[in-house]
C-alpha positions in Angstrom: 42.1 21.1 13.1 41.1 23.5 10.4 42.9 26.0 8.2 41.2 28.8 9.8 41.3 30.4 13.2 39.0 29.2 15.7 36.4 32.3 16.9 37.4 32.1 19.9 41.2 32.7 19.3 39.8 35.5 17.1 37.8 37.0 19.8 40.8 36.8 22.3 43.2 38.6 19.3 40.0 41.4 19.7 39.8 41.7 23.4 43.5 42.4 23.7 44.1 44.9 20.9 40.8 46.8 21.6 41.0 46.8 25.5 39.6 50.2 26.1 37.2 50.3 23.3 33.4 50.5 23.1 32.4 46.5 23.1 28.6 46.3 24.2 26.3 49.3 24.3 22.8 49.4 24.9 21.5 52.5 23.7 20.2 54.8 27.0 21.8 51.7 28.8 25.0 50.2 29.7 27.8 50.3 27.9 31.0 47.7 28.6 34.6 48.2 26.5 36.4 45.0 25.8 38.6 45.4 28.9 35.4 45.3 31.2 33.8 42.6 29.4 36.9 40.2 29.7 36.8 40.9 33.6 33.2 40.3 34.1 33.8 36.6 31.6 36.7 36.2 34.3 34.5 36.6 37.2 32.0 34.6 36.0 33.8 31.6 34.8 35.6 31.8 38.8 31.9 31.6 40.3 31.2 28.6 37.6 34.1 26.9 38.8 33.0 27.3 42.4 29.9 26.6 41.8 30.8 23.1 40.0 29.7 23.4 36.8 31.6 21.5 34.4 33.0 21.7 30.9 29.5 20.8 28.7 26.7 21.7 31.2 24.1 23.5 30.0 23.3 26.9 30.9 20.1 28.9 29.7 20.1 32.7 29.0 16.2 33.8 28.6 16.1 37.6 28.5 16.0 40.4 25.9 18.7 42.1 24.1 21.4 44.1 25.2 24.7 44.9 26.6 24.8 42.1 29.5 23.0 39.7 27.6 26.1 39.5 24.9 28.5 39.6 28.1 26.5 36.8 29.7 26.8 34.7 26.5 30.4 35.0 26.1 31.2 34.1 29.7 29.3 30.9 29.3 30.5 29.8 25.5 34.2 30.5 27.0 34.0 28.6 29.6 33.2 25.7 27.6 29.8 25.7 29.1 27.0 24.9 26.7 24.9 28.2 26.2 20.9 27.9 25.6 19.8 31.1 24.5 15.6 31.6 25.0 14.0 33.7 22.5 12.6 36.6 25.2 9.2 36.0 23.5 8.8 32.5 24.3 6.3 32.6 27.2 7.7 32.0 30.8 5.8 28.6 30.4 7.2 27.4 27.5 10.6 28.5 28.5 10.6 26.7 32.0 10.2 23.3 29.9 12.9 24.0 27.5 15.1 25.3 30.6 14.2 21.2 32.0 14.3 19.5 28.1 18.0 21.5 27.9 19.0 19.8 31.4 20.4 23.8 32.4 21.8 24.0 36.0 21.8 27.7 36.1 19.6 29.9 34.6 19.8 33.8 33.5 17.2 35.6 33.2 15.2 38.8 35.0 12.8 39.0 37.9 10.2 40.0 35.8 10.5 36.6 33.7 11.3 34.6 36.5 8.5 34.5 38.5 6.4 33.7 36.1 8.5 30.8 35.7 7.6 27.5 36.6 10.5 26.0 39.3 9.0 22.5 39.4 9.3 22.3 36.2 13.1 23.0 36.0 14.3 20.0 38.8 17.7 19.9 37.6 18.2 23.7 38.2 21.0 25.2 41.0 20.6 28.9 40.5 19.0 31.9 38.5 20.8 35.0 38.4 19.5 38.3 37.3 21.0 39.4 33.9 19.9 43.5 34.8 22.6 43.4 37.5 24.1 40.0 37.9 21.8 39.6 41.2 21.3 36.0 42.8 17.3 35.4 42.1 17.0 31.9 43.5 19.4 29.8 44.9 18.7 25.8 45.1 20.6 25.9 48.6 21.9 28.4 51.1 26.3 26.9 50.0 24.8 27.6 46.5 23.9 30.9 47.1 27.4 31.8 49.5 29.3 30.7 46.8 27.8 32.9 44.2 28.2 35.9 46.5 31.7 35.6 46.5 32.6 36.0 42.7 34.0 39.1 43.0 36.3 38.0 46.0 37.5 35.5 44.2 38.5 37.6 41.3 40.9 39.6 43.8 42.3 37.2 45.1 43.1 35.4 41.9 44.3 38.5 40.3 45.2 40.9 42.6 44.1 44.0 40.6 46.9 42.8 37.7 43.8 41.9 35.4 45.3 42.7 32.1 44.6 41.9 28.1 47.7 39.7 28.1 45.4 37.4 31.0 42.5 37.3 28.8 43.0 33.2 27.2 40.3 31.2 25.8 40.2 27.8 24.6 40.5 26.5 21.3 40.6 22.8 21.6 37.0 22.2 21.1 36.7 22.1 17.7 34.0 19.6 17.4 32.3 20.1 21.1 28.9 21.5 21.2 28.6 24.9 22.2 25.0 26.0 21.6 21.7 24.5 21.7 19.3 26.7 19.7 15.7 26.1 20.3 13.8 26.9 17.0 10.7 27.0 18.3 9.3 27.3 21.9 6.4 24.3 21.7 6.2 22.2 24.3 5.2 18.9 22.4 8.4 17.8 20.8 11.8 20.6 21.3 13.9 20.9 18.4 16.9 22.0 20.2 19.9 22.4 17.3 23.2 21.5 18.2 26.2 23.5 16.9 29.4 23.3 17.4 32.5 25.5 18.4 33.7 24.4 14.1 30.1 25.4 13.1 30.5 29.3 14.7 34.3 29.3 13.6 33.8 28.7 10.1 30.7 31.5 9.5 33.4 33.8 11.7 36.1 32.9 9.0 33.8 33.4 6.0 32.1 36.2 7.2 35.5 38.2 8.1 36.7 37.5 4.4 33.2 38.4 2.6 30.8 40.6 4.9 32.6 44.1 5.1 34.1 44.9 8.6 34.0 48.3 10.3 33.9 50.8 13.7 30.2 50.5 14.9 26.7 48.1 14.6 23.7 48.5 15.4 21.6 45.1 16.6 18.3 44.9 15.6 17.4 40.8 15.8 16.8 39.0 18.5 20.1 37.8 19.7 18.7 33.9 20.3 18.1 33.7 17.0 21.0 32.3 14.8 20.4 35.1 12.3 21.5 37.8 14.8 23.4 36.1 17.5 26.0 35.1 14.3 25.8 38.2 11.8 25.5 41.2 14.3 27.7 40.0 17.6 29.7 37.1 17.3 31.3 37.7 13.6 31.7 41.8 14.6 32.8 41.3 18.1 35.6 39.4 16.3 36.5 42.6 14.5 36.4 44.6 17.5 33.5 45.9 16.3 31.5 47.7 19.2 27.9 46.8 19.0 25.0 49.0 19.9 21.4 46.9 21.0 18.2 49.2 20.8 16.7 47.4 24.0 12.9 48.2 23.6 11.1 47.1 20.2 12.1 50.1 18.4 9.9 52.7 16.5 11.0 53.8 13.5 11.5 57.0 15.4 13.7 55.4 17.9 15.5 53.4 15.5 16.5 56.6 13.0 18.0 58.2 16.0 19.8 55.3 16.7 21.1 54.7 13.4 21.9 58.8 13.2 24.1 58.2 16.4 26.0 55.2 15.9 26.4 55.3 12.0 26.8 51.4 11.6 29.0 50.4 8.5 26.4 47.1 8.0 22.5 46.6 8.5 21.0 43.3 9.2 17.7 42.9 8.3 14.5 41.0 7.0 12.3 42.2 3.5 9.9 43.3 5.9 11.6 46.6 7.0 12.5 47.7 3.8 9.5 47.1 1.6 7.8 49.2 4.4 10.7 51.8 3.8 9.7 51.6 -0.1 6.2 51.9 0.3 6.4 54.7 3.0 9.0 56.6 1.7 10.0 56.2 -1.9 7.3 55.1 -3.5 4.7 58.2 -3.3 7.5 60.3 -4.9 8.5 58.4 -7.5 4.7 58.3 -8.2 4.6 62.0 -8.5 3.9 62.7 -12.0 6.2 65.3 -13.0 8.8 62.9 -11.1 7.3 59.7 -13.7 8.3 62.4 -16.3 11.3 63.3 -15.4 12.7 59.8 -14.8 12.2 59.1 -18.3 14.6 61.3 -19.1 18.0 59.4 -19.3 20.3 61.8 -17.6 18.0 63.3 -15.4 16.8 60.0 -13.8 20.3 58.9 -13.4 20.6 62.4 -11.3 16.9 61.8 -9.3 18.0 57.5 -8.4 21.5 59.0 -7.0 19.4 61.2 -4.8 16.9 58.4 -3.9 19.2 56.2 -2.9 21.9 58.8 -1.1 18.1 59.8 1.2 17.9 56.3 1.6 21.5 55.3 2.7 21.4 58.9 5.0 18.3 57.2 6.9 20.6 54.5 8.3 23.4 57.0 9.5 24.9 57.6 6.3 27.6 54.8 6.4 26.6 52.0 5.7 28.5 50.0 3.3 26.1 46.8 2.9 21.8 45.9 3.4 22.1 42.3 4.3 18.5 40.7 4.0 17.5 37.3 5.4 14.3 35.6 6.2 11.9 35.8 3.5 12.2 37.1 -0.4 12.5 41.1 -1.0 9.4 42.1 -3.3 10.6 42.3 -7.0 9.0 45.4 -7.5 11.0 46.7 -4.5 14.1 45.1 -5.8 13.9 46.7 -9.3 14.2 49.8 -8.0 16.9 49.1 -6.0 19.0 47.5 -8.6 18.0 50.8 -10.7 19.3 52.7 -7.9 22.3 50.9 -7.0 21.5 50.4 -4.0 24.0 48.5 -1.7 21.9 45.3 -1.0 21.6 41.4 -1.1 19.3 39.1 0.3 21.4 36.3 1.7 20.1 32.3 2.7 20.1 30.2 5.9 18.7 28.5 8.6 19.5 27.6 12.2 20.9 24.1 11.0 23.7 26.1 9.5 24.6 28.6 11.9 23.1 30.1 9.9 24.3 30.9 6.6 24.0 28.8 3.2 24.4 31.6 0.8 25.5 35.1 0.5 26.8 37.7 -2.3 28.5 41.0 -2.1 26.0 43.5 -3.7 27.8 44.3 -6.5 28.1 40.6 -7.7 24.4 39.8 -6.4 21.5 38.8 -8.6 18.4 39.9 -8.1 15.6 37.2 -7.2 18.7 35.3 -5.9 19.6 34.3 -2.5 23.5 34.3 -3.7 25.7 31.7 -3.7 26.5 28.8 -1.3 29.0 30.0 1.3 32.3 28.4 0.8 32.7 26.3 4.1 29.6 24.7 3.0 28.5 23.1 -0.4 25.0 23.0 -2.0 22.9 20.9 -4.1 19.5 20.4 -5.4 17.7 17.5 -5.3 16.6 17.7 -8.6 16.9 15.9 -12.1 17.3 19.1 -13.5 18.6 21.8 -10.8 18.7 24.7 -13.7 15.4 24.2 -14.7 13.3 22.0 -12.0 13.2 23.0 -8.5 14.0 20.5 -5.8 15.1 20.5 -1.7 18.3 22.0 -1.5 20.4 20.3 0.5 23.9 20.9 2.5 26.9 19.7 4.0 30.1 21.4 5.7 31.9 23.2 8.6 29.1 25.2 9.6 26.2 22.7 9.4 24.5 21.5 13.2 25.5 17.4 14.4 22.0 16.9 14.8 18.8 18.1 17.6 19.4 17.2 21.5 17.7 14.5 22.7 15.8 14.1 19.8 17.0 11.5 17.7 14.5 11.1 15.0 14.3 14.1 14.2 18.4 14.1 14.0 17.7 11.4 11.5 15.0 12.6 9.7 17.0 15.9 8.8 19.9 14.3 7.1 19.8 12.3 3.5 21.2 8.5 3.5 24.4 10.1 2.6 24.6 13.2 5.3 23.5 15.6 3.6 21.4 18.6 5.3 17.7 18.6 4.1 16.4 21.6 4.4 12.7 21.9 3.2 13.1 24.2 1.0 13.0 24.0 -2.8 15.2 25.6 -5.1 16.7 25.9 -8.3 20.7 27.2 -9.2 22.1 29.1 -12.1 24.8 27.9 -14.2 26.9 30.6 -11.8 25.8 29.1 -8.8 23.4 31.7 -8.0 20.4 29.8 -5.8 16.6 31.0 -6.6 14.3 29.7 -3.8 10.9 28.9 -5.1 9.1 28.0 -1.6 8.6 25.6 1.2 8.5 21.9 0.3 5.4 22.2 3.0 3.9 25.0 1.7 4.2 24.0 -2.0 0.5 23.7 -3.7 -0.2 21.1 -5.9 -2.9 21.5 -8.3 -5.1 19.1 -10.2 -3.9 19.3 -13.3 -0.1 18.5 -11.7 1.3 21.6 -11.7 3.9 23.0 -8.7 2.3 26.3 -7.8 4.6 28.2 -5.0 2.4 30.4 -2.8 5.8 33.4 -2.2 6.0 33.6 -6.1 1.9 34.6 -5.6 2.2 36.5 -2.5 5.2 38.4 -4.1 2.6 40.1 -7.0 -0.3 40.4 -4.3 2.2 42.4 -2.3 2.0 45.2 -4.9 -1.1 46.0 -5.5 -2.2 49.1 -4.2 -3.4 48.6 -0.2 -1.9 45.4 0.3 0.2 45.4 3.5 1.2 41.5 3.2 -0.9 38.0 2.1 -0.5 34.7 2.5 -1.6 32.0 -0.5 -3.5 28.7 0.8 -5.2 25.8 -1.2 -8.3 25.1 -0.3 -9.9 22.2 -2.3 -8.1 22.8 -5.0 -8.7 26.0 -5.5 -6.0 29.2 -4.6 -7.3 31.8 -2.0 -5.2 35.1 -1.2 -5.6 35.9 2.4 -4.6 40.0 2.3 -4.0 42.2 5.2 -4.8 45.7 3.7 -2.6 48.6 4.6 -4.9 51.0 7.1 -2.8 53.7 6.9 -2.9 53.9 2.6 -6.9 53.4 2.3 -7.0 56.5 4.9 -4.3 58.6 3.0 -6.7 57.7 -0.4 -9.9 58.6 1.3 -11.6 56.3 -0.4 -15.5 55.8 0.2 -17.4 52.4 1.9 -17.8 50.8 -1.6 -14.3 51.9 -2.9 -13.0 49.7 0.2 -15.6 47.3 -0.7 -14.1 46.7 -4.3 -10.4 46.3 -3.7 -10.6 42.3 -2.7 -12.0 42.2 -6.3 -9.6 44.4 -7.8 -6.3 42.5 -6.1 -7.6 39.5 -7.5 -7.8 40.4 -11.3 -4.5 43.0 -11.3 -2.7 39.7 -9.7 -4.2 37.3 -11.9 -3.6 39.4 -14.8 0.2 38.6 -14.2 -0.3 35.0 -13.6 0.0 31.9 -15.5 -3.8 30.2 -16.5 -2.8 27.0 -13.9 -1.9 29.3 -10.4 -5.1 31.9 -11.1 -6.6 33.2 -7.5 -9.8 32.1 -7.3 -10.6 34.5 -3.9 -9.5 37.0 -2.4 -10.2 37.4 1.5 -9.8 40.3 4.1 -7.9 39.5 7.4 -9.1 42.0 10.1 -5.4 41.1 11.8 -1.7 41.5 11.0 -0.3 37.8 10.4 1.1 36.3 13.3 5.0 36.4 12.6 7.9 34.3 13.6 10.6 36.6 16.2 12.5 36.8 12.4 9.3 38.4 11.0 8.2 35.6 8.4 4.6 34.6 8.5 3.2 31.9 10.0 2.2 29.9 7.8 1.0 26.7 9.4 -2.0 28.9 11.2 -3.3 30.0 7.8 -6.0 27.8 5.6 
């Protein structure tokens, strides 16, 4: 046992007390309270148990956001059922062999996704049901399929209309059971399927209700079978009794401001991404404005112009929110200067699948910029370094929250733990006297130059980043020398109206302004054009491995 609650007891305490609230929205969609999600989990555990399925078989959930999706996933992880939640952008082929690798039995997903699916490649599966209206799609045999179609006749008869919160139990015996398998990737060649436990969700839940601020409404942004958002906006909120509102659709930024206008969420989730483009957008060109550059010189006055920066900025998001939590990929320090000069409410927070998924976090008034914060207290974290202070190595982990390995996959299980357990996690770091952990880079993508010096392409790609038309780059080595691959920013050069050999010249020009601020041994020696946006991850970091 721990000396914390176990989520699930914590999302039972919720269900009761906030029967007829607002649970799971989908904006333009539907919308469940916690009353109506608790009867659905009923009815579907009653067809699970009429169905067979048994205490640790797996069942796969491939669809996109939303109100059922979250209602789905709590109906399997409660009835001690091991969830697999599909990223919705892994392609119907790739999902079909995780469904098999996973050894699922039933399958949720929509029509739309299933028949592109591949059924001979899924031989141990008994039924797909359609997550848009809880459907049957396929049945493996006709007493399959009769079964299923009495769910809700079994819930009458069971409870006779006398469903109430008091009924609503979930079990918390299962401390160190699995109860997801996350798929990090959707390749076919060799699954890395991470294996967390009911402890692992339970003690983010526990940290997460004492540090991350609580409140009314959230709005979900990430994709939900990703650690990042299935954790931070739905399981640890839910547990609040939080109701939490999914934009469906891949949002504009039209869409989104209207959602955030409605639903005023007391917390945003988030990756660098979204706000540099915010920055660049919308803050930038008037802090550029020359009588503005004049006037924020001016100590009282620019005290008076960052208060009104940052209150248009917080008003964007609904005008409530408490806390910017940023994950995924380092904020630009040109953006996070002004942030910190604005006060801003933000903090770019660490983690990875492995640890469910959070290594470090900071409440924004105690963060530090270029940090990551510090390691969360159910976990500890070192660096694998003579000199952690000074000289970066891998940090590395061990606690509650960290995974018990990859399914079916044991050398890769072995490979990701040191000789004495703990977590590697290819990244390389160094930590403050305070605890406060810097990330310098991938151990992969890490460039080693001739002379023997560490060059780490973010810390490049962070100064490319702002220069004038860059809309992101990626640093590679080639043959020893450093090349900056640059996406320029269309809309900027059109806004500029610059001329053929103006656009000709600003390769050129990123390459000496960047250079300027760089050390003699990490100098670019090239700058080159990329005609496309970089392929991105569904947490929107680069990918790198495609890039030479």
């Amino acid at each position: 046992m721990s000396n914390y609650p176990h989520y699930l007891e914590r999302l039972q305490n919720a269900t009761r007390k906030f029967w007829d609230k607002t649970a799971l929205h989908s904006i333009g969609g539907d919308s469940f309270t916690y009353g109506q999600m608790a009867t659905q989990v009923e009815k579907f555990h009653l067809a699970f148990e009429a169905l067979g399925f048994k205490k640790g078989d797996k069942i796969s959930l491939y669809a996109a956001n939303g109100a059922r999706w979250g209602m789905v996933y709590m109906a399997v992880n409660t009835y001690e059922t091991v969830i697999v939640p599909l990223l919705a952008d892994f392609t119907p082929e790739n999902a079909s062999s995780l469904v098999n690798h996973s050894e699922s039995v039933a399958l949720f997903t929509n029509k739309a996704k299933w028949v592109k699916m591949d059924l001979e490649k899924m031989p141990l599966l008994k039924i797909a049901i359609d997550v848009d209206d809880w459907s049957m799609i396929w049945a493996a045999d006709e007493k399959i399929a009769a079964t299923y179609a009495t769910m809700d006749e079994l819930f009458e008869k069971k409870w006779n209309g006398k469903f109430g919160p008091e009924n609503v139990v979930f079990p918390t015996d299962n401390w160190d059971e699995l109860s997801t398998i996350s798929y990090t990737s959707g390749s076919t060649g060799d699954p890395k399927g991470v294996m967390l436990t009911y402890r692992n969700f339970s003690a983010i839940v526990d940290y997460s209700q004492r540090h991350v601020p609580a409140g009314d409404k959230m709005v979900s942004m990430l994709p939900m079978a990703h650690m990042y958002g299935l954790v931070i906006e739905f399981i640890y909120p839910l547990c609040n009794g939080t109701g939490i509102y999914w934009l469906g659709k891949a949002p504009t930024p039209a869409t989104l401001m209207k959602a955030f206008a409605e639903v005023k969420p007391y917390l945003l989730i988030t990756v660098p991404l979204v706000m540099e483009k915010i920055y660049k957008s919308k803050v930038k060109p008037t802090l550029d404005k020359p009588a503005i550059k004049i006037l924020t010189k001016i100590p009282i006055l620019n005290k008076v112009i960052y208060k009104k920066v940052k209150d248009g900025l917080v008003a964007a998001f609904g005008g409530n929110v408490e806390e910017f939590i940023m994950g995924g990929a380092a904020l630009s320090p040109e953006v996070e200067k002004l942030f910190k000069k604005i006060k801003f409410p933000y903090l770019v927070g660490y983690g990875m699948t492995e640890a469910c998924p959070l290594l470090a976090y900071e409440h924004w008034t105690k963060y530090v910029a270029g940090s990551c914060g510090k390691a969360v207290d159910c976990a500890a974290v070192r660096i694998d370094s003579e000199d952690p202070q000074h000289i970066a190595g891998e940090i590395q982990a061990k606690g509650e929250n960290i995974c018990i390995g990859y399914f079916k996959n044991p050398e890769a299980s072995a490979n990701a733990f040191t000789e004495d357990g703990w977590l590697k996690t290819g990244d390389l770091g160094i930590m403050d006297k305070d605890g406060n952990i810097f990330i310098k880079g991938r151990s992969k993508s890490m460039i080693l130059t001739a002379n023997g010096q560490n060059v780490y392409p973010e810390e490049l790609e962070a100064i490319i980043n702002t220069q004038p038309y860059v809309a992101e780059s990626v640093v590679v080595d080639r043959a020893g020398k450093i090349v900056g691959l640059v996406y320029l920013d269309q809309d900027a050069i059109k806004n500029a109206g610059l001329d053929e050999e103006a656009i000709a010249d600003i390769p050129e020009n990123i390459r000496i302004a960047t250079n300027r601020k760089l050390p003699g041994y990490s100098q670019i020696a090239k700058v080159e054009i990329m005609l496309e946006p970089f392929q991105k991850t569904p947490k929107m970091s680069i990918k790198r491995f495609l890039y030479k």
